[in-house]
C-alpha positions in Angstrom: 0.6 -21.6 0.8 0.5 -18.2 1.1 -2.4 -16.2 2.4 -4.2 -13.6 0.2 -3.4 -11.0 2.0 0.2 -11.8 1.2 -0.1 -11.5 -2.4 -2.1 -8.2 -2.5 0.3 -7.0 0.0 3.0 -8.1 -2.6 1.5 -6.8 -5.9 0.8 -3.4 -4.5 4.7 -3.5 -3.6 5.8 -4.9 -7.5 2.9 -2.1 -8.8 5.0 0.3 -6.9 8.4 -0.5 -7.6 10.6 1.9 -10.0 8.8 4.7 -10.1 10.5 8.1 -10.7 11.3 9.3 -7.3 11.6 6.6 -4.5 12.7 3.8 -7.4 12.9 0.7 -5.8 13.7 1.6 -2.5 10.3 0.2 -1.5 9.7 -1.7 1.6 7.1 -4.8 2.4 6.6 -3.5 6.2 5.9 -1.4 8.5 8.7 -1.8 10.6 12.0 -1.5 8.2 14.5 0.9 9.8 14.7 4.2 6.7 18.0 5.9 6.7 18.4 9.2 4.9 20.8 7.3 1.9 17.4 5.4 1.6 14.9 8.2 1.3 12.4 9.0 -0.6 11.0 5.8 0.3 8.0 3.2 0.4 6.8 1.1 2.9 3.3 -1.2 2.0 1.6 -3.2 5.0 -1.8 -4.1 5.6 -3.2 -2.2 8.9 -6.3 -3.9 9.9 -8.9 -6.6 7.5 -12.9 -7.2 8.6 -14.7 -10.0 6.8 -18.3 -11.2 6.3 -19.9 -13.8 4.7 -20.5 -13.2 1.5 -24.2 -13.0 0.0 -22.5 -14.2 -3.6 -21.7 -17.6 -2.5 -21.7 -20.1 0.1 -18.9 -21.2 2.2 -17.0 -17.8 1.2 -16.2 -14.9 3.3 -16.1 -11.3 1.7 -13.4 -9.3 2.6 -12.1 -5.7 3.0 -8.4 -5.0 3.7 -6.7 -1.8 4.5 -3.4 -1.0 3.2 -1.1 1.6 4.1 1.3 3.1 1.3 3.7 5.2 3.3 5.7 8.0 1.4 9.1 9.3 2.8 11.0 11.9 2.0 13.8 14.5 3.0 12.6 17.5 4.1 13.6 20.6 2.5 11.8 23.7 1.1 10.2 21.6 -2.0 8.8 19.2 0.7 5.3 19.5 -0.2 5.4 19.3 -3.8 7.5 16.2 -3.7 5.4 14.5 -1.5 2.6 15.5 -4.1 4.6 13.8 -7.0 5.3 10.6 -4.8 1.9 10.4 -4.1 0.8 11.4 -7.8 2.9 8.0 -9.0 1.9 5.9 -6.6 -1.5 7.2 -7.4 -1.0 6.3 -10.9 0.9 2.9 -10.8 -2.3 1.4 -8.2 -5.1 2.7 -10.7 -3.7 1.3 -13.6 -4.2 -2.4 -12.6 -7.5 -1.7 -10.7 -7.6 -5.5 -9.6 -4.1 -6.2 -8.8 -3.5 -8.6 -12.0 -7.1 -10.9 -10.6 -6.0 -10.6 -6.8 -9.1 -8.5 -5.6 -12.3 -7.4 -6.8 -11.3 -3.6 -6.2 -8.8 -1.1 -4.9 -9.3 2.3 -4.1 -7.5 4.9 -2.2 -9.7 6.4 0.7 -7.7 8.8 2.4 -4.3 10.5 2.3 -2.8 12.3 5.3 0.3 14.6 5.0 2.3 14.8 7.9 6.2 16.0 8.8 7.9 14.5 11.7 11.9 15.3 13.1 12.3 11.8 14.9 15.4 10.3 12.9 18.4 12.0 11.1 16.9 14.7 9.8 13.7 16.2 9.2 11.5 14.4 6.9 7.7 14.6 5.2 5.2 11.5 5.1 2.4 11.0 3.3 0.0 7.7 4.2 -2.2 6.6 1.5 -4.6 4.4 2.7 -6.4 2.1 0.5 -9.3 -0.3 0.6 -8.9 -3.3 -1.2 -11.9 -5.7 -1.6 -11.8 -9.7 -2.5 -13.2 -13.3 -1.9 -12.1 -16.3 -0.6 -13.5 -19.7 0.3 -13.9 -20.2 4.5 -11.1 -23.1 3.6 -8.9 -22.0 1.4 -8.2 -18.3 2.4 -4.6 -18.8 -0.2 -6.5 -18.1 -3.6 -8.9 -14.7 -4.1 -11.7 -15.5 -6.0 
């Protein structure tokens, strides 16, 4: 079985997979080693989940994960405005299946942060969207949102 978290994890990566810039150099971790032949980029991972029982029904916990959508890309003097069309379609491909094809109740982006760093090959720009995404499951079956 695969845990819930998986599958949202996964949908957000199939949602955004092909799109105009980064294509489908798009990355289910955190942790996957970007080379400049592989930029612009995407990396999806879930940062952190809290849970509560839910007042809907019994024996199910409500739940509210965070998930990263990390943007990379060369920088050069159009830096900015590429990270705002990367954003901009990644934007576009999560809001246009609001419940991740019946995996969660809801998914909504919370923050974006915009930041530059010079650690690997060459400069680059990142932008992290962060976005909350909201489902049930049962306290014994934690494989199928409901």
């Amino acid at each position: 079985m695969t845990h819930a978290r998986q599958t949202i994890r996964e949908k957000i990566v199939t949602n955004v997979t092909g799109l105009g810039l980064t294509g489908s150099n798009v990355f289910d971790t955190k942790l996957y080693n970007l080379t400049q032949a592989s930029l612009p980029a995407l990396c999806v991972y879930a940062e952190a989940e809290s849970s509560e029982m839910s007042n809907i029904t019994s024996n199910t916990l409500d739940r509210s994960l965070d998930v990263m959508v990390e943007a990379y890309c060369e920088q050069n003097d159009q830096i900015e405005d590429t990270l705002d069309t990367i954003c901009e379609q990644i934007e576009e491909a999560i809001g246009a299946d609001p419940t991740l094809t019946s995996s969660c109740a809801s998914i909504v982006l919370t923050n974006t942060e915009i930041d530059f760093t010079s650690l690997g090959e060459k400069p680059v720009g990142i932008a992290r969207l962060s976005y909350t995404v909201n489902y049930l499951t049962k306290f014994t079956d934690s494989s199928n949102p409901l």
